[in-house]
GUKOL-626042 format. One line per 4 residues: their letters; for each residue x, y, z of N, C-alpha, C. Coordinates in steps of 0.2 Angstrom, whole numbers. Layout:
REM GUKOL-626042
a = X:Y:Z:X:Y:Z:X:Y:Z; ...
***
This chain:
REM GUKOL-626042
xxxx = 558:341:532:553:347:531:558:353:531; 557:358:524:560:363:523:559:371:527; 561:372:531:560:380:535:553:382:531; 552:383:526:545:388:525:538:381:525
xxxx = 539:375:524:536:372:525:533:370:533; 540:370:536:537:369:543:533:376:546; 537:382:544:531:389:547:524:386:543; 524:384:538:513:385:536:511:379:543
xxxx = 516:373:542:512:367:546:512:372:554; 517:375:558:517:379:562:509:385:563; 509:387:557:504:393:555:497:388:558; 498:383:555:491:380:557:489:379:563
xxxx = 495:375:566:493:374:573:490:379:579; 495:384:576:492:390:578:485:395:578; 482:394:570:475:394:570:472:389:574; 475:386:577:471:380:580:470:383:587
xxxx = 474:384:591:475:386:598:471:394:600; 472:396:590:470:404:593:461:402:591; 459:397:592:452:395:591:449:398:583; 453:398:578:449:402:572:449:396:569
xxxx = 451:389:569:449:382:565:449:376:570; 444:371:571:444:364:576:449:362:576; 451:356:580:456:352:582:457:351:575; 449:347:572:447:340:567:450:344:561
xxxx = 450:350:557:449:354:554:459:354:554; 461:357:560:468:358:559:474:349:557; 470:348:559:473:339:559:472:338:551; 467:339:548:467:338:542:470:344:537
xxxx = 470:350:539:475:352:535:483:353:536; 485:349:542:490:348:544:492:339:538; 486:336:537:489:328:538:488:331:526; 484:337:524:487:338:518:492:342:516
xxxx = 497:344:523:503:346:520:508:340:522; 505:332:523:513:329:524:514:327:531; 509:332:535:511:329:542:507:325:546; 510:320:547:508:314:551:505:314:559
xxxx = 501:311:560:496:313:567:499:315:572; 505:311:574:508:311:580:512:318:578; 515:321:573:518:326:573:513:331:573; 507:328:571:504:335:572:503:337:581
xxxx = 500:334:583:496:332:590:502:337:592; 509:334:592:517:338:596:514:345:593; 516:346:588:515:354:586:509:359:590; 500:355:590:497:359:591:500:360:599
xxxx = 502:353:603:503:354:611:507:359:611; 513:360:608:520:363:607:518:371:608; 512:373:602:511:379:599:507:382:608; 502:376:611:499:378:617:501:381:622
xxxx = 507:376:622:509:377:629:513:383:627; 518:386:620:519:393:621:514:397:621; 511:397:619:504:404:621:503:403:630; 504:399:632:503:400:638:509:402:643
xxxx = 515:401:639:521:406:643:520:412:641; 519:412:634:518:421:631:514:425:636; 509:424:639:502:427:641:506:431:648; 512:426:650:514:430:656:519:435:653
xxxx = 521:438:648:525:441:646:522:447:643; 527:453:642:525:458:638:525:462:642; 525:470:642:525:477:644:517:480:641; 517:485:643:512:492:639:516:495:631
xxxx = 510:496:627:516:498:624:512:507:624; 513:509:621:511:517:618:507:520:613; 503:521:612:499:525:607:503:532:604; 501:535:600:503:541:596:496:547:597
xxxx = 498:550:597:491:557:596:490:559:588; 486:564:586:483:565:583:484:574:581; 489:577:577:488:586:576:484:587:571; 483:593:572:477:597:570:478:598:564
xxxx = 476:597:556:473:598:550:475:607:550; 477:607:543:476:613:541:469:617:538; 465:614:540:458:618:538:455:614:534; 455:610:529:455:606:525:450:602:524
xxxx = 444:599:521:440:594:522:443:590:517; 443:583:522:446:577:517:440:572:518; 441:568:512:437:559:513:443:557:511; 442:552:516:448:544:514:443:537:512
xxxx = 446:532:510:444:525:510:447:523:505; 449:517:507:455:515:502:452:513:493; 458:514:490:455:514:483:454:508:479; 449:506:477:448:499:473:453:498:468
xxxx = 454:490:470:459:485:465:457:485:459; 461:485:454:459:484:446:462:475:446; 462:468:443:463:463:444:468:463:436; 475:464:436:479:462:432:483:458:433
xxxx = 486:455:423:487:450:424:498:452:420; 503:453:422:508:454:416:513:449:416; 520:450:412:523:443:412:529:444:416; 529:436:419:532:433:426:538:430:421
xxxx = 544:425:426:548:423:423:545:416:417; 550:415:414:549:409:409:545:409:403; 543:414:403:536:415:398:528:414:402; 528:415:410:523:413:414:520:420:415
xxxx = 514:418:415:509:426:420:507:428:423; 508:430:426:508:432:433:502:434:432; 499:437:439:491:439:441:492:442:448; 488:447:449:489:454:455:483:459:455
xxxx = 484:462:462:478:466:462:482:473:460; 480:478:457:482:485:456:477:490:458; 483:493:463:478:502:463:483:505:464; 480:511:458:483:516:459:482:522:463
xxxx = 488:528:463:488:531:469:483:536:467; 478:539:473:471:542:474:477:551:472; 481:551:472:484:558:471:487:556:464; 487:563:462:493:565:456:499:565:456
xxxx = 502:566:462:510:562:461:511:556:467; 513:550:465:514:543:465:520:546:472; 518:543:480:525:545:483:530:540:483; 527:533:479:532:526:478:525:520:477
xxxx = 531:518:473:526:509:472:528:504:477; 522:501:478:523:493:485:521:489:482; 525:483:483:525:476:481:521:473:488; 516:471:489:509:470:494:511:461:493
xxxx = 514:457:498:514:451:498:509:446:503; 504:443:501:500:439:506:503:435:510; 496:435:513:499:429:522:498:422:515; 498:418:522:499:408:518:490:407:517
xxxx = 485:412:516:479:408:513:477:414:504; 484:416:505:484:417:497:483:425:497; 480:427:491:477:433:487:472:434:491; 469:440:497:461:438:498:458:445:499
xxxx = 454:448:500:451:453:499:455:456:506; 456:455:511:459:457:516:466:462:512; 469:456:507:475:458:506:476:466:499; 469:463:495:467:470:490:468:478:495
xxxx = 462:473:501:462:483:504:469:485:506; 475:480:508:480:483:511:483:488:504; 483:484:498:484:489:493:479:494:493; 472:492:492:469:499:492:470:504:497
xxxx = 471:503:503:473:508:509:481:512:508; 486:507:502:495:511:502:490:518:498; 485:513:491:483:519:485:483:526:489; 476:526:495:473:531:495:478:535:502
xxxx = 485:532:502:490:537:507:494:538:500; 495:538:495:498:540:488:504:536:487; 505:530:489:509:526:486:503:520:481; 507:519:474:502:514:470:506:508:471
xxxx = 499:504:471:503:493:475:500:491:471; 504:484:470:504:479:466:504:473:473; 495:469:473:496:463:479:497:457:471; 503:456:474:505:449:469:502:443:470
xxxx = 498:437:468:496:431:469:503:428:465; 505:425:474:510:420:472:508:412:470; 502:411:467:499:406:468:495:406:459; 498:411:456:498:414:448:498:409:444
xxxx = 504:404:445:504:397:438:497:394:441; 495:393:445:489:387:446:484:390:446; 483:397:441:475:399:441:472:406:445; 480:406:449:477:411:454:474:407:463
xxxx = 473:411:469:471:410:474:463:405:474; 460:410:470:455:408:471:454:400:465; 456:400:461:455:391:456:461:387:462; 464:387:465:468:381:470:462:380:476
xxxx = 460:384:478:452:382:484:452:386:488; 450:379:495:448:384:502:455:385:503; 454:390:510:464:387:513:467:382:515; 464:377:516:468:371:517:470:371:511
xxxx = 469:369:502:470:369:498:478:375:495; 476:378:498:479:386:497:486:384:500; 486:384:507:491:381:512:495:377:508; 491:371:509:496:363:503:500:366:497
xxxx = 495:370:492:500:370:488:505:375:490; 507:380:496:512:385:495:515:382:498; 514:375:503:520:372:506:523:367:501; 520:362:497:522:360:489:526:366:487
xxxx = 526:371:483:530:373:480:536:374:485; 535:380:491:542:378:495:545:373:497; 543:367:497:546:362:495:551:359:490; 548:362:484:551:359:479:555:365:473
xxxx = 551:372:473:554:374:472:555:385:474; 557:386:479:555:389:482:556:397:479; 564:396:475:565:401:470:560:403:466; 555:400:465:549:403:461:543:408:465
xxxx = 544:408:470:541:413:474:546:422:473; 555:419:474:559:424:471:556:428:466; 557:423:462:558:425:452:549:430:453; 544:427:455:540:431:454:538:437:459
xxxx = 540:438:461:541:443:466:547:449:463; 551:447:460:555:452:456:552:454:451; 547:449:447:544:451:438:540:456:441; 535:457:448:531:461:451:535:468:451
xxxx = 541:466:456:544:475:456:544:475:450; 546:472:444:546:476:436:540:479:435; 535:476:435:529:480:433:528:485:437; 527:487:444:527:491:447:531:499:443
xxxx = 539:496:442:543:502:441:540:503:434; 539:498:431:535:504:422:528:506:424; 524:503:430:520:507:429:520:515:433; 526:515:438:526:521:441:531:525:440
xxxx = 535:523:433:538:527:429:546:527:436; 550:530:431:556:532:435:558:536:440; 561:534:443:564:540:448:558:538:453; 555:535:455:550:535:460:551:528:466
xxxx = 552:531:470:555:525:475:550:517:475; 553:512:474:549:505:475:551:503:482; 545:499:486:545:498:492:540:490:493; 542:486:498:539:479:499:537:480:506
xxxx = 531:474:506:527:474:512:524:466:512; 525:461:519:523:457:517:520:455:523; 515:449:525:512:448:531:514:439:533; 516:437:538:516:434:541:520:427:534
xxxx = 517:422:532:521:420:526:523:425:520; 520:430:520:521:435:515:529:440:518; 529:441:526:533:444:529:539:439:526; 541:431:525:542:429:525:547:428:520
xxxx = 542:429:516:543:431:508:547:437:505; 545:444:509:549:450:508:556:448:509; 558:445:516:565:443:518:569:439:512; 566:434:511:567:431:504:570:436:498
xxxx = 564:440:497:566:444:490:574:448:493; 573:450:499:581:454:501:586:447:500; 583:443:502:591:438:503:591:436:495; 588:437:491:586:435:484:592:442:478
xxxx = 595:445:482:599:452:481:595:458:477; 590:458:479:583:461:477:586:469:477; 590:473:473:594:479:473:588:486:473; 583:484:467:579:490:468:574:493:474
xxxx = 573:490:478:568:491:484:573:496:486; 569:503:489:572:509:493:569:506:500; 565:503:503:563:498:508:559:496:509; 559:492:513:556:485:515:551:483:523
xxxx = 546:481:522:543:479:528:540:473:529; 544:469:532:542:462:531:539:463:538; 530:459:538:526:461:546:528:455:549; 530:450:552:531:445:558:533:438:551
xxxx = 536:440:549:539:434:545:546:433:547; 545:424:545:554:422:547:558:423:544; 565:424:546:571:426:543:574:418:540; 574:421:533:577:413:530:584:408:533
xxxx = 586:404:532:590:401:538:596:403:532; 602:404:535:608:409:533:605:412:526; 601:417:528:601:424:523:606:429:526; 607:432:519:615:435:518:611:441:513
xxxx = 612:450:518:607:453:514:613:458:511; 617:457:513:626:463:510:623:462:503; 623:471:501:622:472:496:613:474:492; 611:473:498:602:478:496:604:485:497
xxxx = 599:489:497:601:494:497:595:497:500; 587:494:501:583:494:505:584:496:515; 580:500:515:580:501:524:573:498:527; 575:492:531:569:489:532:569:489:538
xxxx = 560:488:539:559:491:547:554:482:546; 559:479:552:555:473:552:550:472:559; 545:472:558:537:470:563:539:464:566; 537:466:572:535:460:577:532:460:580
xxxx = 529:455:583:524:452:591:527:449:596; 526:454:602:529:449:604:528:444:610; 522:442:607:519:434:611:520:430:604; 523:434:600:524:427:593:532:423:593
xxxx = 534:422:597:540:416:601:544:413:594; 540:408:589:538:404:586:545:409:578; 542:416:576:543:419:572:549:422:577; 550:425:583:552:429:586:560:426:585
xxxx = 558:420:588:566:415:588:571:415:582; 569:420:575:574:420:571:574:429:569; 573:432:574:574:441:574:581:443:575; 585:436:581:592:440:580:596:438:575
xxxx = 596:434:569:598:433:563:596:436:559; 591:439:560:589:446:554:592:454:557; 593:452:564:596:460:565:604:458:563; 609:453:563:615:453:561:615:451:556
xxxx = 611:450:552:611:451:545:611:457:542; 606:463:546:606:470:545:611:474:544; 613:472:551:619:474:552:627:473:547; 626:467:544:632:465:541:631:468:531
xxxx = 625:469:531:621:474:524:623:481:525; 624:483:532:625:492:531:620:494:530; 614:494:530:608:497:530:604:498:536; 599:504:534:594:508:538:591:502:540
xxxx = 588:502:548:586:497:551:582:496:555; 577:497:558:573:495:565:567:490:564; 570:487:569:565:480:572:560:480:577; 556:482:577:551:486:580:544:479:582
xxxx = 542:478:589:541:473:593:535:476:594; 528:476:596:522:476:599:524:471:604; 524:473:610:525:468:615:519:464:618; 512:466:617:506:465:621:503:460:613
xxxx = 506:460:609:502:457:603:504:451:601; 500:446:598:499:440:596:503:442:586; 503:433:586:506:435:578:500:436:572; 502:440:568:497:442:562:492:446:566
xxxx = 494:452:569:489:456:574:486:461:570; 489:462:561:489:468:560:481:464:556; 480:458:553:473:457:549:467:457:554; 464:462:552:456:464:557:453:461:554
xxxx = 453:455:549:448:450:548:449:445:552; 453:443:556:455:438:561:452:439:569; 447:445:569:447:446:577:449:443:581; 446:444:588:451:444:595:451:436:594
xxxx = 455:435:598:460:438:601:467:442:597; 467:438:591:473:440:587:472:446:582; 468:449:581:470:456:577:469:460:585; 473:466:585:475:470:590:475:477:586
xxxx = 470:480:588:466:488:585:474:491:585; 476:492:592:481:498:592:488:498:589; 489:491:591:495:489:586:496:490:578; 489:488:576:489:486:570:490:493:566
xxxx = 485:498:570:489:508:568:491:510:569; 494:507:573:504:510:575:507:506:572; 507:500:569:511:497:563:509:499:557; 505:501:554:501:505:547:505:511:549
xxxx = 503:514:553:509:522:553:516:523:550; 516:518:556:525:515:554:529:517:546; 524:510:547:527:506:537:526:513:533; 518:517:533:518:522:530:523:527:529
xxxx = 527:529:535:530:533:540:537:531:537; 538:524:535:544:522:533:545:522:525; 541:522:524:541:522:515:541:527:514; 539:534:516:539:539:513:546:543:515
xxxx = 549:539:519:556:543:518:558:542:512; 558:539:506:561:538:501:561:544:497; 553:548:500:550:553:494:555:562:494; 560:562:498:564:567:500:563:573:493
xx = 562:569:488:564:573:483:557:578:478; 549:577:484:545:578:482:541:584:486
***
């Protein structure tokens, strides 16, 4: 079993434990990624009893305050996906959500990568909400050769085929994840900073595309994904501020490979932990116990906060 193959069978387990799918339900999307009863039963026991050393752990963490407007009446809400389709590697087509920035000048484009149950309306609003702070994003559907998210099925469906492909062929996750930065840059024109953001398998995937020698990204925000097993990022050029939880053990156990990997790139860097938070805290379609309100907008700040350092020149 391949490193990203065992995080989605891990991933499962874990929706098992955090009660959002049955035992019966986990088992069976566990036994159509390949794995066997007994290996499951270990994994969800395994995933149990760490949530139960996590619960003893952790600090307080801090909130941020709020200054005062310049007199200004504003409305926000994030701005609608348009559903585009352009061309990926091999002569393949890619498929993606687009929205564009709710201002007049673009502060940078994002490459928006999903969790492991695909393309989902959660994942549109994440781009809709970069549009309407003025970056324009592209949520990529890595799952594009087979019709898109939605024609492969439920998530069990979804899951099996992204652990298939990482299986068999994982550089295709790369390749298209590059053809996306290209679209990105013609359509947000030159000179405009490109920047990456990915969530839990997607987090996953950003680190990928760094290890992948992904040169155009000004930075990066992989949110609680694994660091690939010997990624080597010398020679990005991106400043990445990698997300964590830390009751998430599982993802946690490959953060100091990513921080001496950072280190050994030369580049801008912080690893930045929510200590009181569960993994995937920042999707408020997951309610409690695992989405966490306060975290979740102090890590949107963040990532916001980190990407527009690109924009110096605006």
């Amino acid at each position: 079993m391949t490193q990203l193959e065992r995080y989605l069978a891990e991933e499962i387990a874990e929706d098992h434990v955090d009660g959002i799918i049955t035992r019966r339900e986990a088992m069976r999307r566990l036994a159509m990624l390949g794995v066997g009863a007994t290996t499951a039963t270990a994994m969800i026991t395994a995933e149990a009893q760490a949530r139960d050393h996590g619960k003893n752990k952790g600090d307080h963490g801090r909130g941020h305050g709020h200054e005062h407007g310049d007199g200004k009446v504003t409305a926000w809400a994030p701005v609608a996906t348009t559903p585009i389709t352009f061309p990926g590697p091999g002569g393949a087509t890619l498929m993606g959500a687009w929205a564009q920035s709710a201002r007049p000048k673009v502060k940078g484009g994002v490459l928006v990568i999903h969790e492991n149950r695909g393309l989902t309306d959660h994942i549109r609003n994440v781009a809709g909400r970069f549009a309407a702070n003025g970056f324009s994003a592209l949520a990529l559907d890595l799952l594009s050769e087979e019709g898109g998210t939605t024609a492969v099925g439920d998530d069990a469906a979804v899951m099996a085929k992204l652990s298939e492909i990482s299986a068999g062929n994982p550089a295709r996750f790369d390749n298209d994840m590059k053809a996306a930065v290209t679209e990105i840059a013609q359509r947000v024109g030159r000179g405009v900073p490109l920047c990456a953001i990915g969530f839990c398998f997607g987090g996953g995937m950003i680190w990928r595309l760094l290890d992948a020698d992904e040169r155009r990204l000004s930075a990066a925000a992989p949110f609680y994904g694994p660091f690939p097993t010997g990624g080597d990022l010398r020679g990005i050029k991106a400043r990445v501020l990698g997300v964590y939880a830390g009751l998430d053990d599982r993802v946690n156990a490959t953060r100091e490979a990513a921080r001496a990997a950072l280190e050994a790139a030369h580049v801008d860097y912080e690893l930045l932990t929510f200590s009181e938070a569960q993994h995937a805290f920042f999707n408020d379609t997951n309610g409690a116990p695992r989405f966490n309100p306060p975290a979740a907008q102090e890590a949107w700040r963040r990532a916001n906060d980190w990407f527009a350092r690109g924009d110096d020149h605006r």
